[in-house]
MDTraj code that builds the backbone (N, CA, C; nanometers):
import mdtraj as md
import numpy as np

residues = "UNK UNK UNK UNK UNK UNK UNK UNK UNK UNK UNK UNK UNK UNK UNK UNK UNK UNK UNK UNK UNK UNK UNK UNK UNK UNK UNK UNK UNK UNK UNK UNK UNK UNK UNK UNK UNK UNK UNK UNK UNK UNK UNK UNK UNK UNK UNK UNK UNK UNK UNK UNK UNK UNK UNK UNK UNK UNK UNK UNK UNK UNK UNK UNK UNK UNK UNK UNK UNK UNK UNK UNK UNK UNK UNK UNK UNK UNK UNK UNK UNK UNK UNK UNK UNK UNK UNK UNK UNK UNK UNK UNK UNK UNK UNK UNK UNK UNK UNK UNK UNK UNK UNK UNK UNK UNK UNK UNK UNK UNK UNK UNK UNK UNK UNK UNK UNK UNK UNK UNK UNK UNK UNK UNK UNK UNK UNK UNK UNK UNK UNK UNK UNK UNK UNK UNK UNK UNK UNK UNK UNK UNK UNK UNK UNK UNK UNK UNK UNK UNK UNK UNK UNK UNK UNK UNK UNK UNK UNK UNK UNK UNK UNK UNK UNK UNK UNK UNK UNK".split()
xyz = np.array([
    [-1.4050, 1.4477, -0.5712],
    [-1.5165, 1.3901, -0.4986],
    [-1.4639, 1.2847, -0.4016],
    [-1.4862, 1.2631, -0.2767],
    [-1.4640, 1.2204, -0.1819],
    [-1.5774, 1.1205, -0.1928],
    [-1.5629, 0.9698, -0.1622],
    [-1.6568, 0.8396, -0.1970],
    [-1.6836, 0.8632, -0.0465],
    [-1.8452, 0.8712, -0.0528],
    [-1.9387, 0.9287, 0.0599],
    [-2.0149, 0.7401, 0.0820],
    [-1.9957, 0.6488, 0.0640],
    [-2.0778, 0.5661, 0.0344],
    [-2.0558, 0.5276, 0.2356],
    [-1.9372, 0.5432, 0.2948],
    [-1.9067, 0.5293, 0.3869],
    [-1.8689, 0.6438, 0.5103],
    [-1.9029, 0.7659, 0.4920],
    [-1.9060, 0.8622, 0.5364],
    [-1.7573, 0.9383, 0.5190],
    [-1.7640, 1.0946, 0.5346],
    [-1.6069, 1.1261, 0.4767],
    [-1.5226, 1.1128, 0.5522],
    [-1.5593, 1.0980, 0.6706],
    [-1.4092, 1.0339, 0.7558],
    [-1.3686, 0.9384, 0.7584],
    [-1.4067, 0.8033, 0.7466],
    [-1.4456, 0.6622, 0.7355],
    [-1.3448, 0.6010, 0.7253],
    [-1.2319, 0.6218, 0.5552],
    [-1.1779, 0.5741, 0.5459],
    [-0.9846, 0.6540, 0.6217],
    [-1.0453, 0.7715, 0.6593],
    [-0.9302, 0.8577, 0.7195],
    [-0.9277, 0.7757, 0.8593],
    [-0.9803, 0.7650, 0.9460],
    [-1.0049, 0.7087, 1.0465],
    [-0.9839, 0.5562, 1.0429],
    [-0.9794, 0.4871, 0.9715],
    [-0.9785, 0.3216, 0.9229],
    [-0.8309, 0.3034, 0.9251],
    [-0.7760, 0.3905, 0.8187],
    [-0.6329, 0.4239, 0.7755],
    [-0.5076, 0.4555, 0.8964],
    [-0.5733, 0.5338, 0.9611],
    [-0.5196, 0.6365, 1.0782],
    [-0.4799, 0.5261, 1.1972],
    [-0.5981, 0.3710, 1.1992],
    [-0.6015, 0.2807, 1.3117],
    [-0.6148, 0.1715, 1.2936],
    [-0.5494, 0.1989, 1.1819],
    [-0.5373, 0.0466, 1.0913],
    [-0.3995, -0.0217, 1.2141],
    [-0.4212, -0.1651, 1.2099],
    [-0.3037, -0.2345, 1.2868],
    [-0.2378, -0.3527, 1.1934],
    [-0.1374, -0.3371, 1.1595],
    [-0.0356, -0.3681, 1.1169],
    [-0.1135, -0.4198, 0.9294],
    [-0.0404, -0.4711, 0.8879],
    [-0.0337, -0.5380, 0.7531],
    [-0.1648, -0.5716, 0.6955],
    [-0.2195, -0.6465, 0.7907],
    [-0.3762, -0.6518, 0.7098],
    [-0.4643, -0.5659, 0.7953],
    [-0.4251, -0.5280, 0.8584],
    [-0.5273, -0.3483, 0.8901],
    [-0.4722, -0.2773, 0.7924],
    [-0.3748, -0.2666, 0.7160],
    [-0.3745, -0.1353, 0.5896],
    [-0.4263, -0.2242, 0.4820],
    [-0.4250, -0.3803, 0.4855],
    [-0.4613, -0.4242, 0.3833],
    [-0.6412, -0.4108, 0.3137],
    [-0.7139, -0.4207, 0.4895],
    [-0.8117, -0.4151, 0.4381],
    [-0.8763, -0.2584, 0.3703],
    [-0.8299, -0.2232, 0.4132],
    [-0.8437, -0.0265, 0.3842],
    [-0.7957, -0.0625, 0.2443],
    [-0.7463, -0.0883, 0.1764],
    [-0.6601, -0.0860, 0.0723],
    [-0.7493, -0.1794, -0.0462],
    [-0.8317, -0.2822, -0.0270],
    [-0.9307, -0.3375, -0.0443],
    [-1.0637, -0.2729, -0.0288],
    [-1.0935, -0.2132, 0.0475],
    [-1.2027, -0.1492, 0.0864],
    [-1.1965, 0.0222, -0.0401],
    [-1.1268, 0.0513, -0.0165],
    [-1.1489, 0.2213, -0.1273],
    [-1.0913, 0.1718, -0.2531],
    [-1.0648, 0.0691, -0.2753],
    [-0.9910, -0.0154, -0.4509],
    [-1.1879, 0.0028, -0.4719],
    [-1.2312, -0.0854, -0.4154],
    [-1.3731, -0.1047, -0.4604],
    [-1.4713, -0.0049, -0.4550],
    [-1.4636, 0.0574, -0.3467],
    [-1.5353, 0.1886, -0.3413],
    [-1.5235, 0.2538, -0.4843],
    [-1.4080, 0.3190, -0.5475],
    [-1.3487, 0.3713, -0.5803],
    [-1.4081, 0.2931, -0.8053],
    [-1.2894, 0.2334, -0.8177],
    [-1.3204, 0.1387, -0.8982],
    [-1.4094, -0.0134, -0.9158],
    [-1.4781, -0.0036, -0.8104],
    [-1.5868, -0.1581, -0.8181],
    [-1.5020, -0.3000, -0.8473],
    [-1.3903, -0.3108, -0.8102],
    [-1.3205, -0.3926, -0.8508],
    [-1.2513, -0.4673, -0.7343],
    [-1.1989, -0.5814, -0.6926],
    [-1.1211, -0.7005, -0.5713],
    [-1.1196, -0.7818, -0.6584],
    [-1.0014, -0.8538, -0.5885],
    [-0.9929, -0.9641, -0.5409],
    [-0.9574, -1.0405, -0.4105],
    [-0.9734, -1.1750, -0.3778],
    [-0.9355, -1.2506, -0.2946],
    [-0.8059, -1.3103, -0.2883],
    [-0.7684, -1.3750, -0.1707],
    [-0.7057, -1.4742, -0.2023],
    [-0.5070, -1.4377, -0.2008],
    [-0.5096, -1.2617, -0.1924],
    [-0.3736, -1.2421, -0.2258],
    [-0.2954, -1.2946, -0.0709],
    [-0.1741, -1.2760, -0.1149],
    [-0.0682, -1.3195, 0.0425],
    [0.0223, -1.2036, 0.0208],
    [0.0742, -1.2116, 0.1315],
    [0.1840, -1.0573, 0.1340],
    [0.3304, -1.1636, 0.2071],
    [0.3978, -1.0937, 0.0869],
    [0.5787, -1.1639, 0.1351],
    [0.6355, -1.0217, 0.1833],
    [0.7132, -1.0404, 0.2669],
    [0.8459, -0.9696, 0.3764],
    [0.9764, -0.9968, 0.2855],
    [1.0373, -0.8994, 0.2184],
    [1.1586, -0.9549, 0.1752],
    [1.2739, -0.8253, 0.1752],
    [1.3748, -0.8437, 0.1895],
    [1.5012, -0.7281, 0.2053],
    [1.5078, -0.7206, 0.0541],
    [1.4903, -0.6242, -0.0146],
    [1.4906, -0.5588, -0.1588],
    [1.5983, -0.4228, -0.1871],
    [1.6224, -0.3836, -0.2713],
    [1.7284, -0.2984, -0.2903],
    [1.5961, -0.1466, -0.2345],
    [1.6875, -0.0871, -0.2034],
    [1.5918, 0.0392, -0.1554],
    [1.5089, 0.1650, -0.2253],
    [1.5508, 0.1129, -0.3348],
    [1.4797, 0.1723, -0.4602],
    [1.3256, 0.1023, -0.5518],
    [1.3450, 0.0024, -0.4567],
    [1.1807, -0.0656, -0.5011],
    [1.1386, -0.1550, -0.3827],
    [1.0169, -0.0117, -0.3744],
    [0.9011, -0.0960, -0.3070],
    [0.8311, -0.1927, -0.2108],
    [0.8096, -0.2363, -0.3828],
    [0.6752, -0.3604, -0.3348],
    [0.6822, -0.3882, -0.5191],
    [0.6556, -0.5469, -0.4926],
    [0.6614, -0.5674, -0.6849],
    [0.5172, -0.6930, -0.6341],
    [0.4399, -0.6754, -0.7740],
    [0.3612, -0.7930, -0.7561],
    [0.3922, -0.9317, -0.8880],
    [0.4501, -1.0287, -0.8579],
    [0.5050, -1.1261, -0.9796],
    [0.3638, -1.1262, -1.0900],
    [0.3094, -1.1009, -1.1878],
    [0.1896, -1.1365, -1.2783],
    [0.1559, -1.2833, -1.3012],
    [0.0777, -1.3371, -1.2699],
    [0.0408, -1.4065, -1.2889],
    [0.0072, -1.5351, -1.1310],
    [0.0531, -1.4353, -1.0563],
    [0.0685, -1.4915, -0.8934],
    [-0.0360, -1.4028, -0.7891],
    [-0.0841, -1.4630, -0.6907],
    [-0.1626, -1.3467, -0.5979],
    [-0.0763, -1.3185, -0.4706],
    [0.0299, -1.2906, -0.5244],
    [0.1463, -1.2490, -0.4252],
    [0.1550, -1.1001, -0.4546],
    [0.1959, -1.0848, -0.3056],
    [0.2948, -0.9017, -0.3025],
    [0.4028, -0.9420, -0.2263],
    [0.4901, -0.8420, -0.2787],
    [0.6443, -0.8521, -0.1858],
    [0.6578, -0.7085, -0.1752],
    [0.6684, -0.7339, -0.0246],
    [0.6571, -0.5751, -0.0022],
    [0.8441, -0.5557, 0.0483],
    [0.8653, -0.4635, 0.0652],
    [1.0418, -0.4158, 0.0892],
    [1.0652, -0.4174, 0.2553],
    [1.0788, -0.5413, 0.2847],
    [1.0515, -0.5059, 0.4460],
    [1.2035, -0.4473, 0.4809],
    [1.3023, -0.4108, 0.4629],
    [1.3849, -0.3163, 0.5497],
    [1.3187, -0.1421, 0.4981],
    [1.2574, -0.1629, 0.3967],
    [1.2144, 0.0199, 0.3821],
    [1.1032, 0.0112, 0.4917],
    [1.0039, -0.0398, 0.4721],
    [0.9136, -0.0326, 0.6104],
    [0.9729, 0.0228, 0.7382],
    [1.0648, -0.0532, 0.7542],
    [1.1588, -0.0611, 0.8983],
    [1.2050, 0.0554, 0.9311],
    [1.2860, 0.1431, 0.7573],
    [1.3273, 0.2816, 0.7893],
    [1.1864, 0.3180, 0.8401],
    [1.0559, 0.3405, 0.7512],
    [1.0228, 0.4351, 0.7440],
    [0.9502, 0.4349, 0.9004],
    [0.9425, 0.3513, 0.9839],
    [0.8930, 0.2826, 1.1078],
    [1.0151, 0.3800, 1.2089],
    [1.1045, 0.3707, 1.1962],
    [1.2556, 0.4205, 1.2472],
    [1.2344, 0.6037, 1.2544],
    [1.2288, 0.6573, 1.1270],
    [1.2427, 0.7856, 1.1083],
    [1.0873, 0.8262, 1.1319],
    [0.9819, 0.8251, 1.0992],
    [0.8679, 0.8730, 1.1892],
    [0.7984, 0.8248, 1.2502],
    [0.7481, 0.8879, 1.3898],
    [0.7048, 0.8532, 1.4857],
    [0.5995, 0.8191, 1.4729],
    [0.4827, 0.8913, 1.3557],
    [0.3385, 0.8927, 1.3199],
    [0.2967, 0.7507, 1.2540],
    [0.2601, 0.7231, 1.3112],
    [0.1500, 0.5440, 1.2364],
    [0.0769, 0.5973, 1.1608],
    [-0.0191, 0.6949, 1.1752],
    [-0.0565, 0.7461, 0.9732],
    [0.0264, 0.7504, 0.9021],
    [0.1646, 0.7891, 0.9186],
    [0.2268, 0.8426, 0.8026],
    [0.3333, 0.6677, 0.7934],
    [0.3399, 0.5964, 0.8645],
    [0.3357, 0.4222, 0.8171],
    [0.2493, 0.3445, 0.7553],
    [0.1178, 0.3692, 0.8274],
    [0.0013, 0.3286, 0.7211],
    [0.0033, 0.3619, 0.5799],
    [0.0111, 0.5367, 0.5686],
    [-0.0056, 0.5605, 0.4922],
    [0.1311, 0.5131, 0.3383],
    [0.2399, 0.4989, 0.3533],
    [0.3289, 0.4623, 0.3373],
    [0.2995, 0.3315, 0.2786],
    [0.2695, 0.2656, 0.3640],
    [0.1929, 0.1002, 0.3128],
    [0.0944, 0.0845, 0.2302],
    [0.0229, 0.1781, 0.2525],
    [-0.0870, 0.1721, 0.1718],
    [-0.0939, 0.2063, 0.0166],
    [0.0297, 0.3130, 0.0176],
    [0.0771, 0.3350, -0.1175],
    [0.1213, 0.2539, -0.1900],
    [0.1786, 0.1692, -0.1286],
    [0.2747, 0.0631, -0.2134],
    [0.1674, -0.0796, -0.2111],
    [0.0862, -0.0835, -0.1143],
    [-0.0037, -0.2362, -0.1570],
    [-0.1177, -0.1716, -0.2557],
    [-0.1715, -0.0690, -0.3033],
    [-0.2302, -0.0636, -0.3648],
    [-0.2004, 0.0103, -0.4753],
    [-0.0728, 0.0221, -0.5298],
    [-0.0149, 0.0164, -0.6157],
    [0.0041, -0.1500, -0.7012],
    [0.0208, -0.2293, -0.5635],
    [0.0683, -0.3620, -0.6344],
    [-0.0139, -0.4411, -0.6394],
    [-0.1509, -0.3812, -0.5526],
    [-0.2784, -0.4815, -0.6074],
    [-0.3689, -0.4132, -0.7244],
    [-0.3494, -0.2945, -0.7496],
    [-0.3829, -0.2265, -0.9000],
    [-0.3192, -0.3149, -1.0050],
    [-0.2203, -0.3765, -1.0085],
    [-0.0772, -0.4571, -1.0884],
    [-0.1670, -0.6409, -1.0711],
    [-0.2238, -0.6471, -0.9432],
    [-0.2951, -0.7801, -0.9391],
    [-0.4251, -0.7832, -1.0267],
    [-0.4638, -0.6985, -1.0267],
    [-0.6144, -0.6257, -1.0755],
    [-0.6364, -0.6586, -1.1982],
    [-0.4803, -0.6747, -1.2683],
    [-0.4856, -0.6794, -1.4011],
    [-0.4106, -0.5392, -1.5059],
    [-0.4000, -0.4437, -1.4302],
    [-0.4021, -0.3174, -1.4647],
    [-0.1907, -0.2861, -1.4367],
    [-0.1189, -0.2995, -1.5570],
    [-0.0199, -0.3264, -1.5738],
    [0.0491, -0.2005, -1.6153],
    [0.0084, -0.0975, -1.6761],
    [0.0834, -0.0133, -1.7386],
    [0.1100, 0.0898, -1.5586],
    [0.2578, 0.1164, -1.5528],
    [0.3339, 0.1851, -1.4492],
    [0.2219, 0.3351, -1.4362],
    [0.2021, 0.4188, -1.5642],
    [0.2152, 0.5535, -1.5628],
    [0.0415, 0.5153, -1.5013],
    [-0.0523, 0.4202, -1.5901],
    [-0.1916, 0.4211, -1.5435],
    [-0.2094, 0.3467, -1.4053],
    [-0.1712, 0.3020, -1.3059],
    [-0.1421, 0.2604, -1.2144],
    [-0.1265, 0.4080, -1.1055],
    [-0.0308, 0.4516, -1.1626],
    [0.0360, 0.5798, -1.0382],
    [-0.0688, 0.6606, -1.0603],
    [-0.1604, 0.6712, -1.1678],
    [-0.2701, 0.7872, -1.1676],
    [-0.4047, 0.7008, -1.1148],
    [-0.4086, 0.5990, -1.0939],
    [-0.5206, 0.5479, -1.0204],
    [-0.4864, 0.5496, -0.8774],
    [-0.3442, 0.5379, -0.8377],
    [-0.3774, 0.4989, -0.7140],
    [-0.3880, 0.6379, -0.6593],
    [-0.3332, 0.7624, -0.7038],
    [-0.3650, 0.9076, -0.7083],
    [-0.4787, 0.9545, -0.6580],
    [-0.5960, 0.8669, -0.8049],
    [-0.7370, 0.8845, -0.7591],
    [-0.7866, 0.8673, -0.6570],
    [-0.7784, 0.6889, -0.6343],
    [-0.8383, 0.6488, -0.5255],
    [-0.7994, 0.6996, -0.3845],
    [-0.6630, 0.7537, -0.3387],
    [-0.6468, 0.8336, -0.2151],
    [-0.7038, 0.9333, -0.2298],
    [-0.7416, 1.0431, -0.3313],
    [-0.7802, 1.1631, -0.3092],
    [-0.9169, 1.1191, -0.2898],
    [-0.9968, 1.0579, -0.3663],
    [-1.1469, 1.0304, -0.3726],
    [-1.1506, 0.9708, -0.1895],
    [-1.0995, 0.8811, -0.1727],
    [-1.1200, 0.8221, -0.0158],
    [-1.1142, 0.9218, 0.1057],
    [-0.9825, 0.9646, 0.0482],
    [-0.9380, 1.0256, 0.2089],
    [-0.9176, 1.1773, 0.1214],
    [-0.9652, 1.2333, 0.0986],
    [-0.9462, 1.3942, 0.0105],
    [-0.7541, 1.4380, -0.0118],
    [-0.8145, 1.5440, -0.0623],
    [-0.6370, 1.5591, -0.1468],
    [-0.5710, 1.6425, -0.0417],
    [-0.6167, 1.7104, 0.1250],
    [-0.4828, 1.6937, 0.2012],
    [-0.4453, 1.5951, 0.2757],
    [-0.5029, 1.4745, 0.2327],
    [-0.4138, 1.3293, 0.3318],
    [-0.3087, 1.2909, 0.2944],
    [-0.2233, 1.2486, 0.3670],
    [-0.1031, 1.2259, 0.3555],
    [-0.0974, 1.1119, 0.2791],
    [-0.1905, 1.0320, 0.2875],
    [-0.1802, 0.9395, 0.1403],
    [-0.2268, 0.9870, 0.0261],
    [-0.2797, 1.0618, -0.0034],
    [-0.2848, 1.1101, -0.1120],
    [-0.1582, 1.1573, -0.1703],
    [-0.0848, 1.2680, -0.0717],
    [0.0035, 1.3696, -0.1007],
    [0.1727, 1.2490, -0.1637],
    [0.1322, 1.1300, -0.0736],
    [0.2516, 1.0341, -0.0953],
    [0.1981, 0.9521, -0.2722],
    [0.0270, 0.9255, -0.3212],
    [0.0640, 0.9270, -0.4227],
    [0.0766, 1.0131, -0.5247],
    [0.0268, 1.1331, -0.5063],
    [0.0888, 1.2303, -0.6070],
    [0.1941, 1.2677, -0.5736],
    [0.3327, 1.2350, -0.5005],
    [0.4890, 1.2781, -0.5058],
    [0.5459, 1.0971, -0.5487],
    [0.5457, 1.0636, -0.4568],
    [0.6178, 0.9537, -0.4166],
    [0.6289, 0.8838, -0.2618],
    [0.5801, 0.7387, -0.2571],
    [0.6196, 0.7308, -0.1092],
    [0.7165, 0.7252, -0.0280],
    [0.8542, 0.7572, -0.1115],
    [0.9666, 0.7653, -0.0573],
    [0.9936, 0.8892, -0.0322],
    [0.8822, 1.0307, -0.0455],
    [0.8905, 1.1966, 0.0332],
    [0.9416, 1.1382, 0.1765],
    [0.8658, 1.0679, 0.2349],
    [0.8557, 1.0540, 0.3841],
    [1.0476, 1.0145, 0.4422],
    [1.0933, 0.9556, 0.3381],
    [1.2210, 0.9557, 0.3628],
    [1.3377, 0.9984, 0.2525],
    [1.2753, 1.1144, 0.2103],
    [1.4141, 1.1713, 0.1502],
    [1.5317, 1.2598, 0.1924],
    [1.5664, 1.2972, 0.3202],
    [1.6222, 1.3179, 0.3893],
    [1.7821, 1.2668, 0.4301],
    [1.6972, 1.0987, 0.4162],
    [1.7919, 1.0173, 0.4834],
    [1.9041, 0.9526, 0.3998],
    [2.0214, 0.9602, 0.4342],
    [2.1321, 0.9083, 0.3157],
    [2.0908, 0.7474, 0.2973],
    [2.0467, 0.7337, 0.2160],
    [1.9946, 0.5711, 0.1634],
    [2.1438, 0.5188, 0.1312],
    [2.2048, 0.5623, 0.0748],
    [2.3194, 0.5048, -0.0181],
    [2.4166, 0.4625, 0.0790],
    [2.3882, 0.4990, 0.2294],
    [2.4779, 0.4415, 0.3031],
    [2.4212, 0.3530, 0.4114],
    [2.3001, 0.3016, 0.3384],
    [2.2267, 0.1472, 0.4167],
    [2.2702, 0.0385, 0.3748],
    [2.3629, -0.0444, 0.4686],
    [2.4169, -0.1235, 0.4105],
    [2.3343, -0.2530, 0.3630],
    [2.3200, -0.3175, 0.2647],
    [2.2182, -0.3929, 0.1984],
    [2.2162, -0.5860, 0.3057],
    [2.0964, -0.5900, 0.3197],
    [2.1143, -0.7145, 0.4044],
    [2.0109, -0.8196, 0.3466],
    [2.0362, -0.9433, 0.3641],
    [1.9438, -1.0345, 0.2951],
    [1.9041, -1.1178, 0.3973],
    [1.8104, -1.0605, 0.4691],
    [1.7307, -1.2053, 0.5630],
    [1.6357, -1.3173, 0.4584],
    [1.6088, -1.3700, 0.5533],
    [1.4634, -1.4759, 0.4510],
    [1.3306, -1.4105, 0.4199],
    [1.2680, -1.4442, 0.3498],
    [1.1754, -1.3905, 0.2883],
    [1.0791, -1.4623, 0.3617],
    [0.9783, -1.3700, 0.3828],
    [0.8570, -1.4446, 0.5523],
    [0.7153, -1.4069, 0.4690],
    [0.6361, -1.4802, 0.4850],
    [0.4837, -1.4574, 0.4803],
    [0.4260, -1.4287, 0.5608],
    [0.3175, -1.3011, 0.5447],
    [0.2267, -1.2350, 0.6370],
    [0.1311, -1.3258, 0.6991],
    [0.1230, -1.3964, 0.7879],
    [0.0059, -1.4527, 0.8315],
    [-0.1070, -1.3181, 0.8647],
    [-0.2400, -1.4554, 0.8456],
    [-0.4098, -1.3647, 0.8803],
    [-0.3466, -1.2319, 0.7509],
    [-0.3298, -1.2362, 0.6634],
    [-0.2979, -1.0763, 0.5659],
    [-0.4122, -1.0716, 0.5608],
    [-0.4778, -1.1835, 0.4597],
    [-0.6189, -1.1695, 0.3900],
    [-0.6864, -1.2970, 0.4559],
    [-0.8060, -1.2790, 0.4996],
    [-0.9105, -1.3697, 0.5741],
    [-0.9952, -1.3858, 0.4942],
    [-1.0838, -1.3280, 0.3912],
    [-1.1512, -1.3373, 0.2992],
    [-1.1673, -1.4913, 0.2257],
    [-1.2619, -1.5338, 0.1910],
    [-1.2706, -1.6681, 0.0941],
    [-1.3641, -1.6785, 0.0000],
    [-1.4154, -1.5175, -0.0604],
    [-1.4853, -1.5338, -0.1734],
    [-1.4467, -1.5718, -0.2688],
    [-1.5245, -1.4840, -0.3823],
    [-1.4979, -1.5485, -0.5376],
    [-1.3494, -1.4741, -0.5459],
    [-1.2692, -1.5429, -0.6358],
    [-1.1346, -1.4662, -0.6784],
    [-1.1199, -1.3383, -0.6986],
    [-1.2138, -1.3069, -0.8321],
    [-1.1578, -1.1995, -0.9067],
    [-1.3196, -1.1241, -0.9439],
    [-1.3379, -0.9766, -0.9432],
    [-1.4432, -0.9568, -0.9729],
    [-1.4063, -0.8081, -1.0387],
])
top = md.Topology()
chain = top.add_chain()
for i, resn in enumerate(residues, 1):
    res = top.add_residue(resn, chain, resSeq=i)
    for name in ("N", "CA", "C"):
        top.add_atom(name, md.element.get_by_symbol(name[0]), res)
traj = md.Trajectory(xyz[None], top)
């Protein structure tokens, strides 16, 4: 079932023209709730050079995300398509705001965020298809093992989240 509350293109189209970090953020916020009736406020998004095998981690007990900013960069590098960057992003922040949510176990996490792309954007969107494989399909191709590992500073997303409601609902 495709969440009609916003029409069925709605969130394909949102996704598709989303602009940068908190344009996937709010999409990512927007079908969490659709979806499961559930937000929060208040999170911040960190930029940090991470080993290339993870992500995005959210610390528990913090309303932080750290997202993997040199994987972004590949995946920005190797395709040309801004859906398939959005979509990419979107996998991994709402993976790690499922993890903010409260909702901790790895295996029940990867099957929600499953849901919520297929229910939003139906099961041939490319976000969907990235959470039922993995969002690293989009770059398995590429010899990872010979990216040489770099450590810039770790940067905060300004404007991520504009919101100033209640915290947690």
């Amino acid at each position: 079932m495709i969440v009609e509350n916003r029409g069925g293109n709605f969130y394909r189209y949102r996704l598709k023209t989303a602009e940068g970090y908190g344009g996937v953020w709010k999409v990512v916020k927007e079908t969490v709730k659709a979806v499961l009736g559930k937000y929060r406020v208040g999170m911040m998004l960190f930029l940090d050079d991470l080993p290339l095998q993870l992500g995005a981690y959210h610390p528990v007990g913090t309303n932080n995300i750290v997202l993997n900013k040199r994987l972004v960069e590949i995946v920005e590098a190797t395709t040309k398509s801004k859906l398939d960057v959005n979509a990419f992003v979107y996998s991994l922040l709402t993976h790690e705001y499922l993890h903010a949510l409260g909702y901790l176990s790895e295996n029940e996490v990867r099957s929600l965020v499953q849901r919520i792309a297929s229910e939003s954007f139906g099961k041939d969107h490319v976000a969907t298809t990235l959470a039922q494989t993995s969002p690293w399909t989009l770059i398995t191709r590429l010899p990872l093992d010979g990216v040489a590992e770099q450590k810039g500073t770790m940067e905060i997303v300004k404007d991520f989240e504009r919101s100033s409601q209640d915290y947690v609902r």
